[in-house]
C-alpha positions, 0 to 999 in steps of 0.5 A: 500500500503506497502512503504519502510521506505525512500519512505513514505518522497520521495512520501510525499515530491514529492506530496507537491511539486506538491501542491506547483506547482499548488499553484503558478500557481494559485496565479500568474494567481490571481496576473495577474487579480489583476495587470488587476484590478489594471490598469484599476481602477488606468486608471479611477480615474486618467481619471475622478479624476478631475470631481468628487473628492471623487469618484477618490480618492475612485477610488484610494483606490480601486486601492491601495487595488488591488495593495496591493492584487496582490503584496501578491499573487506574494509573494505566488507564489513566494514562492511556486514556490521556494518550488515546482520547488527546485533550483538545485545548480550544482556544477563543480569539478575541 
């Protein structure tokens, strides 16, 4: 397929910014089952810490871990989400 010089950089730049849309699509829904995952561990050793000790601090490790993760994966997306969907700055003449 024959480009023009200043197309290759377009058609390059418009498929890195679908790659970018769909990573940041991806890495919230990730970032969503961890924010689940986080809840529901965080719900169980506050529930049950008193019962067993080590197993509601293990509990809250887990928890942290899931916390930790979901937080990464929001800083993906939006990272991503910033490269796939550029901020257009319009500017108003006066």
């Amino acid at each position: 397929m024959a480009t023009r010089p200043g197309q290759r950089g377009r058609v390059l730049g418009a498929r890195v910014r679908v790659a970018a849309k769909v990573v940041a699509v991806v890495a919230l829904a990730l970032a969503v089952a961890d924010g689940f995952r986080w809840g529901n561990r965080w719900y169980v050793a506050t529930q049950f810490a008193r019962s067993d000790v080590d197993w509601g601090n293990a509990m809250v490790a887990h928890a942290h871990g899931a916390l930790v993760s979901g937080l990464a994966l929001l800083l993906v997306a939006a990272l991503a989400a910033v490269v796939g969907w550029r901020p257009r700055l319009v500017l108003q003449r006066r």
